[in-house]
C-alpha positions as CSV (number, residue, x, y, z in Angstrom):
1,X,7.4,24.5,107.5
2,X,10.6,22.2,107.5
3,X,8.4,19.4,108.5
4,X,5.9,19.4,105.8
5,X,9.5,19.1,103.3
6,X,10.6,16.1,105.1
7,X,11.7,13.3,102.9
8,X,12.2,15.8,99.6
9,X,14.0,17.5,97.2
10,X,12.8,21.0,96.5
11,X,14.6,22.5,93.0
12,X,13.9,25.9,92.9
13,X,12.9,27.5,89.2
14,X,13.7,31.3,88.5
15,X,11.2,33.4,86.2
16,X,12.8,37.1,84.9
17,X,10.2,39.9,83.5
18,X,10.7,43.1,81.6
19,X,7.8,45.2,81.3
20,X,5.5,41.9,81.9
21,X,7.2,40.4,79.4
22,X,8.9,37.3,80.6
23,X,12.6,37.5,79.1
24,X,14.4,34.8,80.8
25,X,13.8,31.6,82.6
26,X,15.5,28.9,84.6
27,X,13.4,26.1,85.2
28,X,16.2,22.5,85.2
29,X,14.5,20.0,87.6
30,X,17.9,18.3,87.6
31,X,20.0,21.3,88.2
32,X,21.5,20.3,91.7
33,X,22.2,23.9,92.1
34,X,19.5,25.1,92.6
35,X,18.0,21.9,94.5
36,X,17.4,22.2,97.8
37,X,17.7,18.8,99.9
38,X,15.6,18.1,103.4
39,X,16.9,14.3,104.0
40,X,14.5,12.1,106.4
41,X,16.0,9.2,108.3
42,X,13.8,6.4,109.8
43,X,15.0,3.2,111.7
44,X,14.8,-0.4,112.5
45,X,16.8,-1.8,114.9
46,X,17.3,-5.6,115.4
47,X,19.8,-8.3,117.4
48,X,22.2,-9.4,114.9
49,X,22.0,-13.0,115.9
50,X,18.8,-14.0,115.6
51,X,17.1,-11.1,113.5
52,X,14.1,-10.3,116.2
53,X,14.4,-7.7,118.7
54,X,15.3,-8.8,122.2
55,X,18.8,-9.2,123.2
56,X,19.8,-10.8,126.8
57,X,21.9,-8.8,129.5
58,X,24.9,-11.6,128.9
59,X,28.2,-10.4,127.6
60,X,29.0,-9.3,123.9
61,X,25.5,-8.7,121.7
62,X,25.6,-6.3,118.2
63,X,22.4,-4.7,117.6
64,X,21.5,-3.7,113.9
65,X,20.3,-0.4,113.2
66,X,18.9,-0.1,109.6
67,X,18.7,3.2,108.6
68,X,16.5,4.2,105.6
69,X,17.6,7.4,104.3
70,X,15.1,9.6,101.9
71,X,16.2,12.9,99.7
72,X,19.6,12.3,99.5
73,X,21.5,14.4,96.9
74,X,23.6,11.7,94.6
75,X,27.4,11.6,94.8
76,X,27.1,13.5,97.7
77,X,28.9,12.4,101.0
78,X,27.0,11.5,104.1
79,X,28.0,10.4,107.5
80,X,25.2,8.5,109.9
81,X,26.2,8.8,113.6
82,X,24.2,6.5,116.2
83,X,23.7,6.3,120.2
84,X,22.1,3.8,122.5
85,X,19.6,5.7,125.1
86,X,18.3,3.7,127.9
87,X,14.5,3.7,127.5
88,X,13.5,4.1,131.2
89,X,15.9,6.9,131.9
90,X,16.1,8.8,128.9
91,X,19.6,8.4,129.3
92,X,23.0,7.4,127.3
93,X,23.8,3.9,128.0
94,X,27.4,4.1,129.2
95,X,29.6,1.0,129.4
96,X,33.2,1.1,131.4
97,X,32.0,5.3,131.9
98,X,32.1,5.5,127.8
99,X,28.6,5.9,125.5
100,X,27.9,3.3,122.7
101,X,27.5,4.9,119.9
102,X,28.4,3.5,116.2
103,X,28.7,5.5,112.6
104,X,28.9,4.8,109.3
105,X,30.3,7.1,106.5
106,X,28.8,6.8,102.4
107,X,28.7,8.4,99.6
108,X,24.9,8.5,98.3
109,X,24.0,6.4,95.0
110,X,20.7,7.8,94.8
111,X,18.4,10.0,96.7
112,X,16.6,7.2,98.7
113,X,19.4,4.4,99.8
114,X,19.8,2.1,103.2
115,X,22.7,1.7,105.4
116,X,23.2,-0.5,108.1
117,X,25.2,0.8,111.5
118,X,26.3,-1.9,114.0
119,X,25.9,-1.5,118.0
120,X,28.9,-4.0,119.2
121,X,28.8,-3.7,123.1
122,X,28.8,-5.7,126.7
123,X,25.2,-5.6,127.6
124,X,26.0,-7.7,130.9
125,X,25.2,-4.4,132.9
126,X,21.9,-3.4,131.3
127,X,18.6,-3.6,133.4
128,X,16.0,-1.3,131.1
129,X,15.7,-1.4,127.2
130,X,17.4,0.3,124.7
131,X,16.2,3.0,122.1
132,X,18.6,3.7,118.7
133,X,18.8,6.7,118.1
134,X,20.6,8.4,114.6
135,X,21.6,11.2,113.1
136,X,22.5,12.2,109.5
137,X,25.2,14.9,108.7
138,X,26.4,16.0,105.3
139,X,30.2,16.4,104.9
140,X,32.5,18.5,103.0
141,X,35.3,15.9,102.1
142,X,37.1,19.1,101.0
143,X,36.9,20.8,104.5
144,X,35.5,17.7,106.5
145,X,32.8,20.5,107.9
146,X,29.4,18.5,108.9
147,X,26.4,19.8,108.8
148,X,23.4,18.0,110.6
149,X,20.5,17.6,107.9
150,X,18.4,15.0,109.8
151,X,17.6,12.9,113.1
152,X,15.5,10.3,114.3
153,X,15.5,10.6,118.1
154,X,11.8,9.4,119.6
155,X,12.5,7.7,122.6
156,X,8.9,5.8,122.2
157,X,9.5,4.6,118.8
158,X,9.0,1.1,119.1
159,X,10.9,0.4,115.6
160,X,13.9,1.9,117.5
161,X,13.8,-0.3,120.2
162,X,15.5,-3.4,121.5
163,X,13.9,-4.9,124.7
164,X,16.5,-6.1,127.4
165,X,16.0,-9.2,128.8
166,X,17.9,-9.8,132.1
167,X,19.4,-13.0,132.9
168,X,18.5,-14.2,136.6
169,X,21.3,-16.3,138.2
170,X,20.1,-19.4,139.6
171,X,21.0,-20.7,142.6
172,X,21.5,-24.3,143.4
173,X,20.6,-25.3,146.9
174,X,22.2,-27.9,147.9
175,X,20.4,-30.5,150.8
176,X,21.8,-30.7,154.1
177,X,22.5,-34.2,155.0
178,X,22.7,-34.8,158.9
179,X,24.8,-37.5,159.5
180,X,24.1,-39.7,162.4
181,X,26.9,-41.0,164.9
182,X,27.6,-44.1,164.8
183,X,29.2,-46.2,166.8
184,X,31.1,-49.4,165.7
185,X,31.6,-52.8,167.7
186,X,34.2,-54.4,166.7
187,X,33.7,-58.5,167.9
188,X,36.3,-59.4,169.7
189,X,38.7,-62.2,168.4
190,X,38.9,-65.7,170.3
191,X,41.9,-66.7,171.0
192,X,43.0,-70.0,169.7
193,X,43.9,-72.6,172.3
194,X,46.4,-74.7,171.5
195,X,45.9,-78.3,172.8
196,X,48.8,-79.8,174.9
197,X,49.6,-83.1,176.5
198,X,48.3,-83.6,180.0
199,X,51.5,-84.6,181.1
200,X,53.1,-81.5,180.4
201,X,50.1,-78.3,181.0
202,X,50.5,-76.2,184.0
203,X,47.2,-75.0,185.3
204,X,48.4,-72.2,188.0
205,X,44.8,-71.1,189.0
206,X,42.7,-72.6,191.2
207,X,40.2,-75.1,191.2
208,X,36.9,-74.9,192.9
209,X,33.9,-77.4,192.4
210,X,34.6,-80.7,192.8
211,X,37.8,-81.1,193.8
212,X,37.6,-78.5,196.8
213,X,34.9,-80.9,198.3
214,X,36.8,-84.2,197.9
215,X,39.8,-82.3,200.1
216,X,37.3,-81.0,202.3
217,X,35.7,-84.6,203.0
218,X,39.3,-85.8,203.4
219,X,40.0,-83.5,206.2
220,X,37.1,-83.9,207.8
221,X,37.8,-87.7,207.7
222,X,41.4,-87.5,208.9
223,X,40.3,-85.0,212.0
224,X,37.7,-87.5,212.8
225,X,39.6,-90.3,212.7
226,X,41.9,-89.0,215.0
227,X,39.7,-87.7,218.3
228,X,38.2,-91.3,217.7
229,X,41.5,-92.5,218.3
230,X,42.7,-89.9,221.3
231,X,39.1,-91.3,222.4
232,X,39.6,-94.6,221.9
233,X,43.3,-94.4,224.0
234,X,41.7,-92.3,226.9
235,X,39.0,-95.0,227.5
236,X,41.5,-97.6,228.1
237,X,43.6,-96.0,229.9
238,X,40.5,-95.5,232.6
239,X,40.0,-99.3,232.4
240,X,43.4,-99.6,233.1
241,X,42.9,-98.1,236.7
């Protein structure tokens, strides 16, 4: 079957016979026309940065697919065409509604060679991991017609995969501070008391202590004073009689 040719170059060799005789032969393990290529693609796909293979869901990341490419025909032109599938859903990954795909375009050296694709993308959205997968076309630079020769599509191939690490926001919590009323007493200023001569200070308010009893005793005095006299005048004037 196709499988078991995988990875190589089959050259077919052509044996003619005349009367069991053989009378011709073609038999050129180089002859590329009568070569029959079965290409095999395999992958490793890695985060540019850092060179491992964990990228985290926070803007711009390129992811590195290296593609090893087996059975090539030399001089020949290839084109290797990638997409990113989401490893839980099985899925494209879509950013802004479009799929990330990236492609590169050689001309093969030898039969076995390496190319390198790059995955240039916003992974701020992603939530599930990411699985390369690739495909391998010939092309006809005369008529630019493709032909698909070979894929690597296995969406459990570890090789193939990048695991997503999702950034958790964090949130700050700030304290509640309660804030007690207060209230403020603000001491009250004395007044300065300017000293003046006694000759000249005018105290309008009354005065109690003291001085209220000396006017009382001096009333009291004067009232007696008098019904001793009106007494005094009344006793004579009954002598008188």
């Amino acid at each position: 079957s196709g499988s078991v040719l995988r990875g190589k170059i089959v050259v077919v060799f052509e044996t003619m016979y005349y009367e069991g005789k053989q009378v011709a032969i073609h038999a050129d393990i180089n002859d590329e026309g009568q070569s029959v290529s079965y290409p095999e693609v395999a992958t490793s796909a890695t985060d540019k940065t850092d060179g491992d293979s964990e990228i985290t869901a926070d803007g711009t990341v390129t992811i590195v697919d290296t593609v090893t490419c087996t059975a090539l025909i030399p001089g020949n032109t290839y084109r290797v065409s990638g997409v990113l599938m989401d490893a839980e859903t099985g899925e494209a990954v879509t950013v802004d509604g479009k799929e990330v795909t990236a492609e590169k375009t050689f001309v093969a050296e030898e039969a076995d060679g390496i190319v390198e694709v790059e995955f240039t993308f916003d992974a701020s959205e992603l939530t599930h991991d990411v699985v390369v997968f690739e495909r391998l076309y010939t092309v006809d630079t005369e008529t630019e017609e493709e032909n698909l020769v070979a894929a690597h599509e296995d969406i459990e191939d570890e090789a193939q995969t990048i695991t997503v690490v999702v950034k958790t926001s964090t949130t700050i919590t700030t304290p509640t501070t309660i804030t007690t009323p207060t209230t403020t007493i603000t001491p009250t200023k004395k007044s300065s008391t300017t000293k003046t001569n006694s000759s000249t200070k005018t105290d309008a308010s009354p005065k109690t202590g003291v001085a209220d009893h000396l006017w009382l005793f001096l009333i009291l005095a004067t009232v007696s004073g008098a019904s001793l006299l009106i007494l005094w005048k009344y006793r004579r004037k009954i002598r008188a009689r």
